[in-house]
Structures are given as C-alpha cells and as structure tokens.
C-alpha positions in Angstrom: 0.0 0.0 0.0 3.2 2.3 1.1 4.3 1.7 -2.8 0.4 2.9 -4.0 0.2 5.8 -2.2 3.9 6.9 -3.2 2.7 6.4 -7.0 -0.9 8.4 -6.9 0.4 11.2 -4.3 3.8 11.6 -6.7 1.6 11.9 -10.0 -0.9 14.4 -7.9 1.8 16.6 -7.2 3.3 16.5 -10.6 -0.2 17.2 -12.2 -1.6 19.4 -9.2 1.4 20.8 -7.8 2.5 20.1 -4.2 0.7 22.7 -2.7 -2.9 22.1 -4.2 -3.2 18.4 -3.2 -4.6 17.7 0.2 -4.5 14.6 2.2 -8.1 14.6 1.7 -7.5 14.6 -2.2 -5.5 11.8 -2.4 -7.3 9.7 0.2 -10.6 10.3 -2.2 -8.6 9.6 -5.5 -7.6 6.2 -4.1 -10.7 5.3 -2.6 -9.0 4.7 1.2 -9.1 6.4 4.2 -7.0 9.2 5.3 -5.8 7.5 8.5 -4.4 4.6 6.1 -2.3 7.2 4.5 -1.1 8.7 8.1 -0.4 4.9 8.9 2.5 5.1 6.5 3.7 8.6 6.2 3.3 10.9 9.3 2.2 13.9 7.9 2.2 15.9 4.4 5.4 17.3 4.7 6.9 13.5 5.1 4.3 12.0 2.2 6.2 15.0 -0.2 9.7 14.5 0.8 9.2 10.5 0.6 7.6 11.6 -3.4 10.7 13.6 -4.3 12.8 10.7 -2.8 11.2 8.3 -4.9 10.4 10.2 -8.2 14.2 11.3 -7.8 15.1 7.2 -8.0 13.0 6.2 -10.7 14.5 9.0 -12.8 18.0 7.9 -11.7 17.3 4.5 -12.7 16.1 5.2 -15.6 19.2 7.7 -16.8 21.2 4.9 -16.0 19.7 2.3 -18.1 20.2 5.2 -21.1 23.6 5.6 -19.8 24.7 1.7 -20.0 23.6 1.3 -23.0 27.2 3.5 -24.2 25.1 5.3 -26.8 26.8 8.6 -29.5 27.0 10.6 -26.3 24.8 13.2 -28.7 21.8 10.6 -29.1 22.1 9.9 -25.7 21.2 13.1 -24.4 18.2 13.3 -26.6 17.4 9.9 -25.1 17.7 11.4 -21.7 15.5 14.3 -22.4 13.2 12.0 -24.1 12.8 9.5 -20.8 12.8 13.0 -19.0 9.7 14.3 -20.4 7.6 11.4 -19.7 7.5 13.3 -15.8 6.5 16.0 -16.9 3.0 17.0 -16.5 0.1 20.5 -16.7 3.1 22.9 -16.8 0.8 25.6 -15.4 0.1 23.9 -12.0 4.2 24.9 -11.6 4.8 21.7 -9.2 8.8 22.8 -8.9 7.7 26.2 -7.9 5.3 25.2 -5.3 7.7 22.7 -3.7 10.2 25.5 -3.3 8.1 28.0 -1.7 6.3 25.6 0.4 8.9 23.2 1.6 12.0 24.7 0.8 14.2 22.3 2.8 12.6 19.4 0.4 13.9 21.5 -2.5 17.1 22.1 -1.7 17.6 18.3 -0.8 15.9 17.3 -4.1 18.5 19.9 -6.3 21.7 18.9 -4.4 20.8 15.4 -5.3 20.0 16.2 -9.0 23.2 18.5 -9.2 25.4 15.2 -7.9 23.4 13.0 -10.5 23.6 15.5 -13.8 27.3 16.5 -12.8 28.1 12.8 -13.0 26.3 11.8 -16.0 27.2 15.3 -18.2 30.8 15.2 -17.0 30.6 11.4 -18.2 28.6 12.7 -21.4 31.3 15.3 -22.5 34.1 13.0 -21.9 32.9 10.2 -23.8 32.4 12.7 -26.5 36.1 14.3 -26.5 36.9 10.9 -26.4 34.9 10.1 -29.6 35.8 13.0 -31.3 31.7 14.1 -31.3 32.8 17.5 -28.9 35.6 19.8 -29.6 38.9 19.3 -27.9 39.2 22.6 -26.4 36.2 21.9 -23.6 36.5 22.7 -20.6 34.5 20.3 -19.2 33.7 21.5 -15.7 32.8 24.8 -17.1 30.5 23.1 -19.2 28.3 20.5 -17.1 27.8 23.4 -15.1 26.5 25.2 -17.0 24.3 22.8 -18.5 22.9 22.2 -15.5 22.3 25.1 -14.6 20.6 26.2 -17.7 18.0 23.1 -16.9 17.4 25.0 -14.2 16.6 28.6 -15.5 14.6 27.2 -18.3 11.9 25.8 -15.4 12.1 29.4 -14.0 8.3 30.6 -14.7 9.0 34.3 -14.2 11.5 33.8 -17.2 9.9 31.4 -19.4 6.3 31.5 -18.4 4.6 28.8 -19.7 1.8 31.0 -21.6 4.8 32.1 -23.7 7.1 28.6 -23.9 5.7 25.3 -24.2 8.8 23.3 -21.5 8.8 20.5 -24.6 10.0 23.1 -26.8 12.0 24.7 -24.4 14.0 21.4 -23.5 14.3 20.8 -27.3 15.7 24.6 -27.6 17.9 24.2 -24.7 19.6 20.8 -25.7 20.2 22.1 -29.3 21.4 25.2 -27.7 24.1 23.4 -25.7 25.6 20.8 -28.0 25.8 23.4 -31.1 28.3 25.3 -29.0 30.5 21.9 -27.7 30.1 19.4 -31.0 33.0 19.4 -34.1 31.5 19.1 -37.6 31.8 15.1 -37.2 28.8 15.7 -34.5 27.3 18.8 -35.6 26.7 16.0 -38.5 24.6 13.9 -35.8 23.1 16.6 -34.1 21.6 17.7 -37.5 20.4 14.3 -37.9 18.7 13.8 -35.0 17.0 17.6 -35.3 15.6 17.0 -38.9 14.6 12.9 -37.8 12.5 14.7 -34.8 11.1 17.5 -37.0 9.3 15.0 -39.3 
C-alpha cells in the first residue's frame, strides 16, 4: 500500500502541484481512508519529501539504463531528455515552484541530489564525447556540465519562461540544441543535425 500511495500522491503533485493536493485529495482519488495514509507517512510534509525521494530514484534509474547502453554521447542526451519528459505534466500547476516556496528544505535536498546526479552523467557525457571525437577538444569540461545544468534550471524558472509564452517541450528541445551546437565538431554537428531534422518530421 506504502508503494500505491507513493505512485498516486507523486503523480498528484506533478499534475496538481504540491501545494494544491490535500490529504483529503489523495485519500478520495484512491478510494481509502486518510488515516491509512497517516499509517505510513506521518504527515504531508513526510508524504512530499518521501515523493521527491522516490520520483528522484526512478529517474535515476532510468538515466542509468540510457547511460549503459554506451550510446553517440549526442543521441544519448536526446534519449535522456526524451525519458525526462515522460514526468512532466500540466506545466501551469508549476509543481517545482510550489515545492520550493512551500517546503524549501525538500527543494534544496531534491537539487543537491540532482546537481550530484547531472554532474556525474554530463561530466561522463562530454568525456565520452572528447573521447569520440563528437565534442571539440578545447572543452572545458567542468565549465561546461555546469553550466548545462544550470541552464536546466533557469529554463523551469516561470518568471523567465512563463509557460503561456514557452511550451517546457519546446524549451528542452531549444535548450539541448542550444548546448551541443556550442560543444560538438562538424563530425557531431553532422549527428546533431540528424537527430534535429529525424525529430522534425
């Protein structure tokens, strides 16, 4: 039952945003008490940071699998983004915005872990292409996962990109093309072309 409620709450928060669902809400949606929630999570504030926890693993895992699979580092980011968007849901319920004004400790938890886990896997990412000959030699390759990663993050900033103005799909797409046109060589501008006009048809 722990698993169940972990499941509906996590896709409530996505869709709703944290701050909209109620204990209430998610006991209705699954048809059980609220006491049988409270038998497993304390309170709301536990029920959230036990939802980022989790959400935050299944991502992982899945990056991982994408990672293992030792794909053009170029394709694999697309494949990342790809797996990524599946989370994503009504952009205008702004769930990453609610969880930071309303339990900022939660937040701040939930970005150190996704800093450790990007800077791994872009660090890993650039490499393989410098490696490949995909990325120009001149990187410098902390300079660049960091910013990378911290351009995911501005482009889910709503005062900057508000979602009336920029669909987040389109933004990702602009972001990622954004990033690799500035770090590939012509063997992987070749790849990245590719992959743009396969996408656009």
């Amino acid at each position: 039952m722990k698993e169940k409620i972990l499941e509906k709450a996590g896709d409530m928060f996505l869709t709703l945003g944290f701050k909209s669902v109620t204990m209430d809400d998610l006991a209705q949606q699954m048809g059980i008490s609220k006491k049988t929630i409270y038998t497993h999570f304390e309170n709301k504030t536990k029920l959230v940071a036990a939802c980022t926890h989790h959400l935050f693993e299944v991502i992982s895992g899945g990056i991982d699998g994408i990672c293992a699979l030792n794909k053009n580092p170029i394709e694999e980011l697309y494949e990342i983004k790809k797996y990524v968007m599946q989370f994503l849901k009504d952009e205008k319920s702004s769930p990453q915005y609610q969880l930071q004004k309303y339990y900022p400790k939660i937040y701040s938890e939930m970005r150190e872990n996704q800093y450790c886990k990007m800077k791994t896997c872009v660090v890993d990412n650039i490499q393989r292409g410098l490696d490949q000959g995909f990325y120009r030699e001149n990187l410098n390759v902390e300079f660049i996962s960091r910013i990378y990663y911290a351009g995911g993050v501005i482009i889910k900033d709503h005062a900057l990109f508000p979602p009336d103005k920029f669909s987040h799909a389109q933004l990702m797409d602009d972001f990622l093309e954004y990033h690799l046109r500035g770090i590939v060589t012509p063997k992987g501008r070749k790849i990245l072309n590719t992959i743009i006009n396969s996408n656009q048809e």
